[in-house]
N, C-alpha and C positions, 0 to 999 in steps of 0.2 A: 427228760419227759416234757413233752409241749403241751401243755392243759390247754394254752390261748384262753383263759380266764377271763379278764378284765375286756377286753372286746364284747365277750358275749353279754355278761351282766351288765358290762358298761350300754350297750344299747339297749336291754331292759328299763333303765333307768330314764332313757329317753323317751319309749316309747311312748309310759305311762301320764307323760306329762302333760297329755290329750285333757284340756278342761272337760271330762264327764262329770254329774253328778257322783257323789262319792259317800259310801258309809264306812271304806277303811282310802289309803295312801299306798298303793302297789308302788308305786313313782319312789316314795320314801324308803319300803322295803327293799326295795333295786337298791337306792342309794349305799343303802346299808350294808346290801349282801355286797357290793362294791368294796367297800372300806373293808368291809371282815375276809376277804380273800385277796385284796391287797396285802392285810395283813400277815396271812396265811403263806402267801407265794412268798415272801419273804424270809420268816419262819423257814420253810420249804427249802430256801436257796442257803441261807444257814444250818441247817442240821447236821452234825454230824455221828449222831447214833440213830437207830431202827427206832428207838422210844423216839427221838425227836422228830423222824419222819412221822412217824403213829399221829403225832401230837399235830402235827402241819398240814396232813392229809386228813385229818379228822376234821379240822377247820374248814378246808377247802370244802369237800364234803357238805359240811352244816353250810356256807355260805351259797354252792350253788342250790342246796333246797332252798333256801330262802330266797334268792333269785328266782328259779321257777316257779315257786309259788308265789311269788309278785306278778309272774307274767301270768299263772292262771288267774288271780285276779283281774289282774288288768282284764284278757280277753273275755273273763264273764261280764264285765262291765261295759265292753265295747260290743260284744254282741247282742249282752239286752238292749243296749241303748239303740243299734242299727236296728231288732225286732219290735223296737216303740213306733220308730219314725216310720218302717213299712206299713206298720199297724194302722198308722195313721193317713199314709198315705192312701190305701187300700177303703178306708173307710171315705177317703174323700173323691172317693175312683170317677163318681159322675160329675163331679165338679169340676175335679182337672179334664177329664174329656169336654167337658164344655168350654172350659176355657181354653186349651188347643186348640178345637175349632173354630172357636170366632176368633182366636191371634194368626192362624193360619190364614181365614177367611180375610182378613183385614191385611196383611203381608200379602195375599197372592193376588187379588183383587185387581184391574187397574184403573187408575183415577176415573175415567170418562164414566165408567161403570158406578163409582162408589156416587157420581154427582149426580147421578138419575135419582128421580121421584116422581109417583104418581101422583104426586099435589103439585107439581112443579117448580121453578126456582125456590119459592117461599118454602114448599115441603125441604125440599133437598140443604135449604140453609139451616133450617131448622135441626135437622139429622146432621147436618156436618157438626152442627154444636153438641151435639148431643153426644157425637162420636166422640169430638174431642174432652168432652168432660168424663169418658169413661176409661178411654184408651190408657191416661195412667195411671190410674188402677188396677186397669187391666195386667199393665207390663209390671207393676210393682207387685201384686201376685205371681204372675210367670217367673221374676225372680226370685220372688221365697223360693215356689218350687223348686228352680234350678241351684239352691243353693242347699236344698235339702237334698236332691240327688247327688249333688257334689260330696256332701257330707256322708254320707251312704258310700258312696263310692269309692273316698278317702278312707271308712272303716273298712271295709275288704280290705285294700290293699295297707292297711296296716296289718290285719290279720296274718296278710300272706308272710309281711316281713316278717313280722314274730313266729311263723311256720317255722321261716327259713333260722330265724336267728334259734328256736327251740330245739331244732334238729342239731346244730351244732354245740347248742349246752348238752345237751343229752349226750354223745359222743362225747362230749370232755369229762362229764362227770363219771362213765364207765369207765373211760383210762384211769381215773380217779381213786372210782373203787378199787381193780386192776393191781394198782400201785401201792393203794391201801392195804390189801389181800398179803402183798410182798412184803413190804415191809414190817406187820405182826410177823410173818414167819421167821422172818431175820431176826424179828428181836427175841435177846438171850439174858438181857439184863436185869430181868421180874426176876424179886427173890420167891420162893416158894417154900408152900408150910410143908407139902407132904409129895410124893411122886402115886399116884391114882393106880392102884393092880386092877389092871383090865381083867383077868381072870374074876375076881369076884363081883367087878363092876358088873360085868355080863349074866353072871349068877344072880343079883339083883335085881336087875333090869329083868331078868325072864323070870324070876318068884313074884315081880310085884304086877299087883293089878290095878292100883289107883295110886295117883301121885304123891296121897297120902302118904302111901307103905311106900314106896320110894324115896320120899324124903325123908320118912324115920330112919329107913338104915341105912341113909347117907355117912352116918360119923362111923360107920368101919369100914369104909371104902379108901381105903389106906395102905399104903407098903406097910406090913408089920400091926395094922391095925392102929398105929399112930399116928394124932395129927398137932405138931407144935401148936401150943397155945398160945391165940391171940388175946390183946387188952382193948383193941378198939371199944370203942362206944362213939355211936352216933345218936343216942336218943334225944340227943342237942338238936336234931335237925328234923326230926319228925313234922310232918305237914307242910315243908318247904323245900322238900326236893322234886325237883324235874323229871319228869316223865321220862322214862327211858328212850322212848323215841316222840316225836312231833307228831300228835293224833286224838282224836275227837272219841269220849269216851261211849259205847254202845251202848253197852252194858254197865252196869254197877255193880259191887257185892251184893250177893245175895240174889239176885234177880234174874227172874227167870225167863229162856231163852223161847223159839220158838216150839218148840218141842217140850215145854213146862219143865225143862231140869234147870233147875240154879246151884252155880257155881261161886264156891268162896272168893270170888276176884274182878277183877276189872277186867273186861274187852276193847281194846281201842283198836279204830282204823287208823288206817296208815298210808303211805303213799307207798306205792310199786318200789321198792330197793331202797327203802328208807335207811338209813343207818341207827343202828341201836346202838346203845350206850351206856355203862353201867353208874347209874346217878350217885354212886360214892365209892371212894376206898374200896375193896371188897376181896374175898378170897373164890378163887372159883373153885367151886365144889363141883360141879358136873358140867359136860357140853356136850352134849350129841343127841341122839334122835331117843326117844323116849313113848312109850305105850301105842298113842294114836295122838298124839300132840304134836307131831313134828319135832324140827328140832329144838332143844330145852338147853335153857341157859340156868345151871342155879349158882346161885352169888350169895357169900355169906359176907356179912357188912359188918355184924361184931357176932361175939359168941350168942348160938342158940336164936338168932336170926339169918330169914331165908327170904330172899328176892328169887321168886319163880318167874322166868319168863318164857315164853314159849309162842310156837307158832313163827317162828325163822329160820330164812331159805339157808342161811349160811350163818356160822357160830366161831368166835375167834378165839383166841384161848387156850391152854391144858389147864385140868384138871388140877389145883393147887398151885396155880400161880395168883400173888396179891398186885392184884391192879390197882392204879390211882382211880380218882373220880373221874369221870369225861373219858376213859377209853373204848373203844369201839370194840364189842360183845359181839355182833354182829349184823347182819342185811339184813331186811323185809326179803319176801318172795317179788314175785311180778314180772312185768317186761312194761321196759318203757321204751324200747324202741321203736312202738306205734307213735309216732307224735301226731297220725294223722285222727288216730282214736282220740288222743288229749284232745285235738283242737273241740271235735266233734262234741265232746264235752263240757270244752269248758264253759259254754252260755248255760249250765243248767245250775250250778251253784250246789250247797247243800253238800258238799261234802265228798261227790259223784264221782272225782278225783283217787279218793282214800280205799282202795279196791282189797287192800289185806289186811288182817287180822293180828294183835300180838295179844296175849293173852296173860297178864300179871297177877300172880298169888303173892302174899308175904306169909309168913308163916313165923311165929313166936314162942318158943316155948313148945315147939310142937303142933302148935295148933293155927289154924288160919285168923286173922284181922284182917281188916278191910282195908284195902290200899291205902285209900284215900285219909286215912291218918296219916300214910306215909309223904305222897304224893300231892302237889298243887294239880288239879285238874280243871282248872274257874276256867278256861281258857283252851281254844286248841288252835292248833297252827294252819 
């Protein structure tokens, strides 16, 4: 499989190196996603089980989001800064036309003509001095100018390049996913606590009306009503794990939407195909489409705890398999193969990128907590 990786990000890296003013380093994040899917291709070119792909393409993965979102930096930063310098020029529109005029007026002129004056020799030397004390002035305005269009000019076509160079990450990272998709399928080496009877699942799923009563009669969804006891405990880690996917939180527990309903859980956007990820150890208790949530990942991390996620296009998994931390749960929705809608966005900032929704409940004991004991949220990608 040809990603052509390190090409792509490797010019991200360059691109950014444009001295703008700057309140993050896109240039550095390039750098980065650089090294972390170097790494990964490597990884990649060693694996020899479906886990070890999982694990190499998971990376790959993380490293081109990080790439792209260096280059949507970058471009919010190159388009504000081309929308300053129009701004600026636009506001000085009768100045530059005046100064056109008389550098035109002075170029096209010819001599016999500029040495006439109605005062005679005396006037006409006088105006020659006068010219000559102006004229570089004159020219050394006309070169700001021109060196301010130039600069304008050089922004487009770096845009363009970063068009072209985004349209080719983008097609690399679908193979990507593609690949990713294949190799969970291949892999057979997860031990599992219990094999999931579709028959009663479906019996659940159509008696329950809120997430609630689906998650309570989650522990008999079982071959035989049985699920091997686990001893995990992460309560070590509480308020220090990672987001399941890279995203900017909406909503909060408790808070209410625009429709005045609040929800025990967090709302984070997300980018178009984000990869999601289950932030520990965990047993998968459910995957598939659920109520009117879409589809719902639930993860059980130790006994009588429940990571709800929900609102993803795609869900990786069976039903009773124990995954390590960092495996891939599954995709955001979206299309990203508009890159020409990305571009068109990216001068607006704010987040305008982040188009879907994942939807995280924790549940304890039966009852909901608020992520964010769980979760570091100070920060979003």
């Amino acid at each position: 499989m040809n990603l052509r990786p390190l090409a792509c990000l490797a010019a991200l890296a360059v691109f950014w190196t444009l001295p703008l003013a700057a309140e993050s380093d896109p240039a550095a994040a390039a750098r980065a996603a650089v090294a972390q899917l170097e790494q990964a291709t490597l990884q990649l070119q060693e694996a020899e089980t479906a886990r070890d792909r999982v694990k190499a393409l998971s990376e790959t993965l993380k490293a081109y989001e990080t790439g792209l979102g260096a280059m949507r930096e970058g471009l919010r930063r190159v388009a504000r800064h081309e929308a300053q310098m129009l701004a600026r020029l636009d506001a000085r529109r009768d100045e530059v036309a005046d100064l056109l005029g008389i550098l035109q007026t002075i170029e096209t002129s010819a001599p016999p003509v500029l040495m006439l004056h109605p005062s005679g020799p005396l006037g006409a030397a006088r105006s020659a001095m006068m010219v000559a004390e102006v004229t570089p002035d004159l020219y050394a305005r006309a070169e700001n100018l021109r060196a301010e269009l130039d600069e304008i000019q050089t922004l487009r076509l770096l845009q363009q390049s970063a068009a072209d160079t985004l349209q080719e990450g983008l097609g690399a990272v679908q193979r990507a996913r593609t690949a990713l998709s294949k190799a969970i399928a291949d892999r057979t080496d997860l031990p599992r606590r219990f094999t999931e009877d579709p028959v009663r699942t479906a019996v659940l799923i159509s008696s329950s009306e809120t997430l609630e009563g689906f998650a309570s009669g989650l522990a008999e969804i079982a071959e035989g009503g049985e699920i091997a006891p686990v001893t995990a405990d992460v309560s070590a880690l509480r308020g220090g794990l990672d987001l399941p996917v890279e995203g900017l939180v909406l909503r909060g527990y408790g808070e209410k939407d625009a429709a005045g309903i609040a929800r025990p859980g967090l709302l984070l956007a997300a980018r178009p195909r984000a990869l999601v990820s289950s932030p520990t150890a965990a047993t998968i208790r459910y995957r598939g489409p659920l109520l009117d949530l879409g589809n719902v990942m639930i993860l059980e991390p130790q006994p009588e705890t429940l990571f709800i996620l929900s609102g993803l296009a795609e869900v990786f998994g069976d039903a009773g398999q124990v995954i390590p931390a960092g495996t891939p749960v599954g995709l955001m929705g979206g299309d990203t193969s508009q890159f020409g809608a990305f571009l068109s966005r990216a001068g607006e900032g704010g987040g305008t990128d982040r188009t879907e929704t994942l939807y995280i409940e924790v549940r304890m004991d039966n009852s909901p907590v608020d992520p964010e004991t769980w979760f570091r949220t100070g920060k979003g990608g």
